[in-house]
C-alpha positions in Angstrom: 183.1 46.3 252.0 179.7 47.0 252.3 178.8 43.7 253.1 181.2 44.1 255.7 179.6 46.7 257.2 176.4 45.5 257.3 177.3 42.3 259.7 179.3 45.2 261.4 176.4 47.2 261.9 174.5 43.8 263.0 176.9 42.8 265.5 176.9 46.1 266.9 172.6 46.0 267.6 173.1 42.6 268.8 175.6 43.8 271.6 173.6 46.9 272.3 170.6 45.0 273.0 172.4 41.8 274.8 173.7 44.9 277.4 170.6 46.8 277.9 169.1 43.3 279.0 171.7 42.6 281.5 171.6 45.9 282.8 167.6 45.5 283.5 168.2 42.8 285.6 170.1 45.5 288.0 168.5 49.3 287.0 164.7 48.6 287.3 162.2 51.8 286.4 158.7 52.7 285.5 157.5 55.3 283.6 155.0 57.3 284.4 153.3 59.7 281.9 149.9 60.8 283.7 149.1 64.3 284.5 147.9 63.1 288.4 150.9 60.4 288.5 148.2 57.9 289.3 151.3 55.0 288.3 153.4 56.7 291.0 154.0 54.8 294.2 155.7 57.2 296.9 158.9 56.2 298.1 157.6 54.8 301.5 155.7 52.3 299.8 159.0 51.3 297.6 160.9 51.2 300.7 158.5 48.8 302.5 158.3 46.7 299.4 162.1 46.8 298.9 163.0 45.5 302.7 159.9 43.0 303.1 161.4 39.6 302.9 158.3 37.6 303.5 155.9 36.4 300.8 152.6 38.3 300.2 149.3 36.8 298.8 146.9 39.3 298.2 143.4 38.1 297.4 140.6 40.7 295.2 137.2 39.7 295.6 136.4 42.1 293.5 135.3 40.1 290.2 132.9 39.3 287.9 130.1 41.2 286.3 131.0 44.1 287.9 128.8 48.1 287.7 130.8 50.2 285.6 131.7 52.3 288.6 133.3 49.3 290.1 134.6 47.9 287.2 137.1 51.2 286.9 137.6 50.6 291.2 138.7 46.8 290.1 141.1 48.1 287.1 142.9 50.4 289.2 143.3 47.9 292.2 144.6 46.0 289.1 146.9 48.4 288.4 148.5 49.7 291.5 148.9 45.9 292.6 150.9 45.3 289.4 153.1 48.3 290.3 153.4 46.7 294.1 154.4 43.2 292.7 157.2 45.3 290.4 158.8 47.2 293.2 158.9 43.9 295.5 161.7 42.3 296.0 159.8 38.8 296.8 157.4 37.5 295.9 153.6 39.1 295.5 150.8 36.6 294.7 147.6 38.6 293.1 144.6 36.7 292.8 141.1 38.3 291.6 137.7 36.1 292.7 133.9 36.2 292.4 133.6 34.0 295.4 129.7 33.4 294.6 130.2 33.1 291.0 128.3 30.1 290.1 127.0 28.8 293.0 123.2 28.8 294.1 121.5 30.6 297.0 121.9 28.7 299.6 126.0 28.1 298.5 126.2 31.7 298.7 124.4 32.5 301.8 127.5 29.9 303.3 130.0 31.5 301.4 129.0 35.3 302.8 128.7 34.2 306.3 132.3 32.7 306.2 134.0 35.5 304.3 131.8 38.3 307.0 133.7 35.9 309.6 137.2 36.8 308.5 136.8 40.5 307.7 135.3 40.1 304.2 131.7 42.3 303.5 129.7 41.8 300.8 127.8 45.3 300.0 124.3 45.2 298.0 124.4 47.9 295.9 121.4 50.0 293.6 122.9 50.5 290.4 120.9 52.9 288.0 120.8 51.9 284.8 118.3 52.7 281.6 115.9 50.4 282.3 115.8 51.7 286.0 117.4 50.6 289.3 118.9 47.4 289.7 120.3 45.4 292.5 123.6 43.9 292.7 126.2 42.3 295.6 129.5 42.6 295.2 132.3 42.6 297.4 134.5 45.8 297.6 137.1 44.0 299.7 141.0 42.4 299.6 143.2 40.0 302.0 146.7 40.7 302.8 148.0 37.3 303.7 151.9 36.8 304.7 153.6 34.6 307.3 150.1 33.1 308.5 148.6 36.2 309.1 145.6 37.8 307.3 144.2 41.1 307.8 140.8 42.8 305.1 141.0 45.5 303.8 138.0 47.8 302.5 138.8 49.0 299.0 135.0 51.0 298.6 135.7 54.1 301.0 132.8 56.9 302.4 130.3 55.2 301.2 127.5 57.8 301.4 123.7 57.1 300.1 123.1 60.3 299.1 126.8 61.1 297.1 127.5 59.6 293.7 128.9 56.2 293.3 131.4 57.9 291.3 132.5 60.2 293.4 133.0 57.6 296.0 134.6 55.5 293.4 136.8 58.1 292.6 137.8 58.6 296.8 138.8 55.2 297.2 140.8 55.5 294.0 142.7 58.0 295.6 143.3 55.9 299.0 143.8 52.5 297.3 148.0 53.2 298.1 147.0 54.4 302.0 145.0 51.1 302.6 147.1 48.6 301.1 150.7 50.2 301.8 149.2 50.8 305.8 147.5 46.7 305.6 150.6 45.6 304.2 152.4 47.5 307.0 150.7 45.6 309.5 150.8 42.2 308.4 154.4 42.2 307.8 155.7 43.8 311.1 152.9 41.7 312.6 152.5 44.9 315.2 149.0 45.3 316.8 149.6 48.5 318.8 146.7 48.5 321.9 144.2 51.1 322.1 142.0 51.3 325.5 138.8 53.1 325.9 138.2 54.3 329.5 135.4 53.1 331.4 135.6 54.2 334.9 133.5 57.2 334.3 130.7 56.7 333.2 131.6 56.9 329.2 130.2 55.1 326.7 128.7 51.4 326.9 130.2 48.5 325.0 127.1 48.2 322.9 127.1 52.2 322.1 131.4 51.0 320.9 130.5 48.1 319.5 130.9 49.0 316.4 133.9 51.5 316.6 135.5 48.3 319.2 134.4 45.8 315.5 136.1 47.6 313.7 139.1 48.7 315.1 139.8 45.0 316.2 140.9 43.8 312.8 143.9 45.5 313.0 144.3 46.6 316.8 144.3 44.8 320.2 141.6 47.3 321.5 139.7 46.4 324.9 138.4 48.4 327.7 140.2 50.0 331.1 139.7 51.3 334.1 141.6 54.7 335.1 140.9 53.6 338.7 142.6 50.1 338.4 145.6 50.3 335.2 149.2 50.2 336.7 151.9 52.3 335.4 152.8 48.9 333.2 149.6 48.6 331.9 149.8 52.6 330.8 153.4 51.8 329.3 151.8 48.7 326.9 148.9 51.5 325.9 149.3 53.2 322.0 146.0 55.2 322.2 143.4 55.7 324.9 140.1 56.9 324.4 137.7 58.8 326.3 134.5 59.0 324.7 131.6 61.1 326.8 132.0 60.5 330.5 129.5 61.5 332.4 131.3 61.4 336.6 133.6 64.0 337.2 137.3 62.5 337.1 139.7 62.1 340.4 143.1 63.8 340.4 144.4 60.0 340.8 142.6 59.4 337.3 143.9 62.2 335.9 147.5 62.0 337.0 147.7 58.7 335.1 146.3 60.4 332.1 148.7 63.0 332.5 152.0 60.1 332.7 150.4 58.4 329.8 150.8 61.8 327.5 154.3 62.3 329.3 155.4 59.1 327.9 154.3 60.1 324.3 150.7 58.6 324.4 148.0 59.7 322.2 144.7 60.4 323.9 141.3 61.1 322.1 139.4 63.4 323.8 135.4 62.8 322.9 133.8 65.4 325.6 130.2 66.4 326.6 130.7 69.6 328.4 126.7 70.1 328.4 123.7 67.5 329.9 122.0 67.3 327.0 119.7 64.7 325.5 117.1 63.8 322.6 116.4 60.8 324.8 114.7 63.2 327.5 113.2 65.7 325.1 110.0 64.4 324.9 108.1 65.3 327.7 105.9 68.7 327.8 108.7 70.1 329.9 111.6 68.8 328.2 115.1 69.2 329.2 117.0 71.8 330.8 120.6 71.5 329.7 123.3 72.8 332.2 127.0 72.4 332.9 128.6 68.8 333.4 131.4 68.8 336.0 134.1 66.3 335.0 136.8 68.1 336.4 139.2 68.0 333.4 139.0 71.9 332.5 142.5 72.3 333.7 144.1 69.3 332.8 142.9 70.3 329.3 144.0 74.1 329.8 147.3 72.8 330.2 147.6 70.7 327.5 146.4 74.2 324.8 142.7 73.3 324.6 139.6 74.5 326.0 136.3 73.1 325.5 133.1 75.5 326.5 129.7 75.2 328.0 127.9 75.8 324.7 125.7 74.1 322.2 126.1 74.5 318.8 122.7 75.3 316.4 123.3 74.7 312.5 120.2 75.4 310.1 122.5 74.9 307.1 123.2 71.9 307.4 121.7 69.7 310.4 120.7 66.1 310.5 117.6 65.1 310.8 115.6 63.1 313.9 111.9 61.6 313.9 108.8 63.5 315.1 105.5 62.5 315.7 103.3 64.6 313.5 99.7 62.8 314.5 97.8 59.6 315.3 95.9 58.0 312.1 93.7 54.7 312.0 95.5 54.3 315.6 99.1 54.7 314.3 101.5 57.5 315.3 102.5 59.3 312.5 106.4 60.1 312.3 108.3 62.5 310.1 111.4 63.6 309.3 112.7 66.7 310.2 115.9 68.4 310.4 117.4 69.0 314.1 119.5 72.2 314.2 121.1 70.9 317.1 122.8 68.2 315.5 125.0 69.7 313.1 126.7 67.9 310.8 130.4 68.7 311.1 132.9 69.7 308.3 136.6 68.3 307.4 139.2 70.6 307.3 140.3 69.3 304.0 144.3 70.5 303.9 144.7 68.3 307.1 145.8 64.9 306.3 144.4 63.2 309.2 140.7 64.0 308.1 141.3 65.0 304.7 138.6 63.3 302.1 135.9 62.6 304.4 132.3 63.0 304.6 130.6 65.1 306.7 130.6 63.9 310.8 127.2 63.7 312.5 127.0 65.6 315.9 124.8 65.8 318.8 124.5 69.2 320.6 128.3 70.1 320.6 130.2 72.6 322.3 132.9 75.0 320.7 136.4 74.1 321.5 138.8 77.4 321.3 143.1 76.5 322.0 144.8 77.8 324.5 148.3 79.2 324.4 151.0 76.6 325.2 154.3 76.2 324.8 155.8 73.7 322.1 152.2 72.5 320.8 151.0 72.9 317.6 147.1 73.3 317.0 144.8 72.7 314.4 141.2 72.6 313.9 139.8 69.7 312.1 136.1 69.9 312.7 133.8 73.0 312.0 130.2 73.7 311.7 128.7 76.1 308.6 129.2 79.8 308.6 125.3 79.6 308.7 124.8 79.0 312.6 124.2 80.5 316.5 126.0 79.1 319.8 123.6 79.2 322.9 124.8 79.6 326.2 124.0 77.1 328.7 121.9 76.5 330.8 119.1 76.3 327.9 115.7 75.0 327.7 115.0 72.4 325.2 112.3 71.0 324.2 111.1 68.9 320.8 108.8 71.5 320.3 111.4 73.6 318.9 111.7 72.0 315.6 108.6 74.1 314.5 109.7 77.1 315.8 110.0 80.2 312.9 114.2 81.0 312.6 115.5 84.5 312.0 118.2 83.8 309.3 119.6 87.3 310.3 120.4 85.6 313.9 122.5 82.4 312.4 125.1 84.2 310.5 128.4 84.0 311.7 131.2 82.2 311.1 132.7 78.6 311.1 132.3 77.2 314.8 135.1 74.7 315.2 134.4 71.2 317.3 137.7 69.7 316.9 141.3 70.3 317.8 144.2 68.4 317.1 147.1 69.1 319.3 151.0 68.3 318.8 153.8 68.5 320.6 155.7 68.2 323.8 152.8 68.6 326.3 153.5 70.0 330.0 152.9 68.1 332.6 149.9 69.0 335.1 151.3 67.5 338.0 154.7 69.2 337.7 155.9 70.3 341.3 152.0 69.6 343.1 151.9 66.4 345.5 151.5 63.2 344.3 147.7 62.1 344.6 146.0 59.3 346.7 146.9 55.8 345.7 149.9 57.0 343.8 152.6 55.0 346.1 155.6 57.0 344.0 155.8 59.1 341.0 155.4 57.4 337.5 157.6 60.3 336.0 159.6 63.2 337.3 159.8 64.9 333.8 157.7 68.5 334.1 157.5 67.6 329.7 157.0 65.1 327.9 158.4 63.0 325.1 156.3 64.1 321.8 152.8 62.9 322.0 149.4 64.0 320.1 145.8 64.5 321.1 142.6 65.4 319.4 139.9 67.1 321.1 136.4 67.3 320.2 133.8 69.0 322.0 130.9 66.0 321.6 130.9 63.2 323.4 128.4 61.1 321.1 130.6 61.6 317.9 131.8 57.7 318.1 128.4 56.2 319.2 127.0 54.1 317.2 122.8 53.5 316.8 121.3 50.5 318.3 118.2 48.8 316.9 115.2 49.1 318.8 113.4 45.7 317.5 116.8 43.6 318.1 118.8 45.6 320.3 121.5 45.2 317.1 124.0 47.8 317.0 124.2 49.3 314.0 127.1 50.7 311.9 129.2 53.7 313.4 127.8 56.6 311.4 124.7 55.0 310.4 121.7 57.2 311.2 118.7 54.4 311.1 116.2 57.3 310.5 117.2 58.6 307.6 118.8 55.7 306.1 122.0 57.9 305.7 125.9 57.0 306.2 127.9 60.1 307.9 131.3 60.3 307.8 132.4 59.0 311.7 133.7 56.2 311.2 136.5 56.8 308.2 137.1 59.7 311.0 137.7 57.4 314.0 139.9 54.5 311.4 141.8 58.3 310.4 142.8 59.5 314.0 144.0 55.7 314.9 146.1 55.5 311.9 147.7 58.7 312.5 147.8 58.3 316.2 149.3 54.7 316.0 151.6 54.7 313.2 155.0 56.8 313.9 155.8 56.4 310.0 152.7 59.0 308.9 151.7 56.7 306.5 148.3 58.6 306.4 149.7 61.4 304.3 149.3 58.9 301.3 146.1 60.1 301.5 147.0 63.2 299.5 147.1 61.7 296.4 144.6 63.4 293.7 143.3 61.4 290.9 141.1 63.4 288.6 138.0 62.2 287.6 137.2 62.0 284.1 133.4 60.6 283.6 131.6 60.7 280.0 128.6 63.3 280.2 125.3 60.9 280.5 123.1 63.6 279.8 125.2 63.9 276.5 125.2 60.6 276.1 121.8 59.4 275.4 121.3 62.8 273.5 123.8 61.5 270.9 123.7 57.8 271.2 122.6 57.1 267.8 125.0 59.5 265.9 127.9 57.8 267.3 126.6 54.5 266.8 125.8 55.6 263.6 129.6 56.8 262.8 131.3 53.7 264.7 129.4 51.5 262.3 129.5 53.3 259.2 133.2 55.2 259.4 135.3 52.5 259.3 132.9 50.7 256.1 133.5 54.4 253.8 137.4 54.2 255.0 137.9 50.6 253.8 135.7 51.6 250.5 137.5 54.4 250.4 141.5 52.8 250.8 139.9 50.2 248.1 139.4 52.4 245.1 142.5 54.2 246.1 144.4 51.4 245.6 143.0 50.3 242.6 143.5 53.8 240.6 147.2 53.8 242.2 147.7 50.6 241.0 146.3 51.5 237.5 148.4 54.6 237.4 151.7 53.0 238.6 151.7 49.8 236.1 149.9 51.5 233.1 153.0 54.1 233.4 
């Protein structure tokens, strides 16, 4: 009977464990028992995965002898790549590379230049180590491939010279779903949307958007247009427009195109220079007198629930810094840096998704921006100065003398200026029951509001200009600051607004994820190095001497009973 039982019993197991496999074929879960749910992939990111029938390759450069910041960025790329080739429903080819492993310095120099071709930047990095600092390259970057398309994606986020590597480490940790669920996105729908940045007015020149233009053209179709010349069928192709810091007063048949381009659910980026000012004209004994700009779009902007002033803001607290001569020695001009209260550097308004996790955004002499009541928009300020800071009235002299002038602390306390406005909503239209202007044969739209569109404005116009090299006439990186060798924060804000602008499935508030950081204490560290050496090496010897004598009195005790 009881031998009965046992095959009983046996058979039973057997079953159990031939059903649970058959039912895993068909119930698929993962568990996930971190405290920040780091394993946890939101449920748009399953859904994409789920419905994508075409094959993915997805190609880390990220290999090889690796800092050990980077080595924890390549483990949870690892990780969160395994969880995407779970969830998939086809399949997801992961591949890690060192693509100059091996290979000797002039193999590598052609290597670099045909990954930089295709997206893929190799960053030279000074690790600090015992012995000092060390230099390294390594490439923080992945390719989405699928259905012939490719598109890079930057794993190593706000990269800021004076921050932590693990701090930023940690930051791209937390966007690693964003950047490859939004990538992944775009390769499979194989969508470009179009994003124009005006030039009829003056604004910015393609070499001061080179950069932002660079970079926004690996995933965009972005180009330049003209307000004077764009049909209403070129407006209806357009995702985003961009206005960045014109300087000639806009016509009313300019603006009524604007206006039908927000009717129709556009987003606009507003980048404005209410005030003439300029370190560029500084430098003369009389310097610069800044006064009022008139681009005629103070109503246009009214309307929409924004207002930006004629104002420049001063920040002590926290300013960036420009060059000064400070002499002439052996018959070279001596230059020094020195912070420029009239450049603040701006702060994220971190509970806003769109901007959340970002460094801080380099300025030059902005303006307030206040909102305006109106009806169906929703505001939010995303960009603010210190509490620590003054707002001049215009018109102003300025002058580069001003950097040694003797501050009152008592006269720069105040509160949080804000610089940037985000606007949502159905907008009203400006044109609603006035005449149709010039060149405007019939209306575009009769609607007096419009579908639901979004805007952001910010009252700088140089917030999306990049530096250009004086030797080469190079542009340099948007957000780069050549002088003080410093990385600001304006370019993760400009790739933030177009990905919330462009993509109607608010993929961008992936970017809430939190991962807490949980780094060994260096200071501790070297403090205690050899007593831990001392007990990893000498521990486990007194345990196994220890089990060994145990054993031989137990077994002495057992048999001799």
């Amino acid at each position: 009977m009881k031998q009965k039982n046992k095959w009983i019993n046996f058979i039973i197991v057997i079953a159990a464990l031939f059903i649970l496999n058959i039912a895993g074929r068909y119930v698929f879960h993962r568990f996930d028992f971190t405290a920040d749910k780091r394993f946890t992939l939101s449920d748009k990111t399953k859904k994409l995965l789920v419905n994508n029938q075409k094959p993915v390759i997805i190609t880390v450069f990220l290999d090889g002898e690796l800092p050990p910041a980077f080595k924890r960025l390549q483990a949870a790329v690892s990780d969160i790549l395994s969880d995407y080739k779970a969830y998939a429903k086809v399949e997801v080819k992961i591949v890690f590379v060192d693509p100059i492993a091996g290979l000797n310095q002039a193999d590598q120099d052609t290597v670099i230049n045909n990954l930089y071709e295709k997206g893929i930047e190799a960053t030279n990095l000074s690790v600090k180590t015992e012995a000092g600092l060390t230099q390294k390259l390594v490439f923080p970057m992945a390719m989405i491939e699928s259905d012939g398309k490719q598109l890079p994606v930057k794993l190593f986020q706000n990269l800021d010279t004076r921050g932590s590597y693990e701090d930023n480490i940690n930051r791209s940790i937390e966007n690693l779903e964003y950047l490859f669920t939004s990538s992944l996105k775009k390769v499979i729908t194989g969508t470009n949307p179009r994003i124009g940045f005006s030039e009829s007015n003056g604004e910015l020149s393609d070499l001061q958007l080179a950069d932002a233009i660079h970079t926004l053209s690996d995933s965009y179709l972005v180009g330049r247009i003209d307000l004077n010349s764009i049909d209403k069928e070129g407006l209806d192709k357009l995702k985003m427009l961009v206005i960045a810091k014109p300087k000639k007063a806009f016509t009313e048949t300019e603006k009524y195109k604007i206006n039908y381009f927000v009717m129709n659910g556009g987003r606009v980026l507003w980048s404005i220079d209410q005030v003439n000012a300029e370190l560029d004209s500084l430098g003369g004994r009389s310097g610069q007198m800044a006064i009022n700009k008139n681009l005629n779009l103070d109503d246009m902007l009214f309307m929409y629930g924004a207002r930006i002033n004629y104002n420049i803001i001063a920040d002590p607290a926290n300013s960036a810094e420009i060059p000064v001569s400070t002499g002439v020695v052996g018959g070279q001009n001596q230059m020094q840096l020195v912070p420029w209260i009239y450049y603040p550097v701006l702060l994220p308004d971190t509970a806003l998704s769109v901007v959340k996790k970002l460094d801080g955004i380099k300025s030059e002499f902005p303006s307030t921006v206040d909102t305006i009541g109106a009806r169906g928009v929703k505001k939010s300020y995303i960009l603010s100065t210190s509490a620590y800071n003054k707002v001049y009235n215009v018109p102003k002299l300025f002058s580069l003398q001003m950097v040694g002038e003797q501050l009152d602390p008592r006269s720069f306390q105040s509160k949080p200026q804000n610089v940037g406005l985000l606007l949502e909503g159905n907008f009203p239209s400006v044109f609603a029951g006035r005449p149709l202007p010039a060149n405007i044969a019939k209306p575009y739209t009769m609607e007096s509001t419009g579908k639901a569109a979004k805007m952001i404005v910010i009252g700088d116009g140089d917030i999306f200009k990049n530096q250009v090299s004086a030797q080469n006439g190079a542009p340099f990186p948007l957000g780069f600051d050549r002088y003080s060798q410093r990385t600001f924060g304006n370019k993760a804000l400009l790739l933030n607004i177009v990905d919330y602008f462009t993509d109607d499935d608010n993929l961008i508030t992936l970017r809430n994820k939190e991962v807490k950081i949980r780094l060994l204490d260096k200071a501790k560290i070297k403090l205690e190095k050899t007593k831990w050496q001392f007990i990893n090496v000498v521990a486990p010897l007194l345990l196994l001497i220890f089990f060994a004598i145990f054993q031989h009195y137990y077994r002495k005790y057992k048999y001799a009973k």
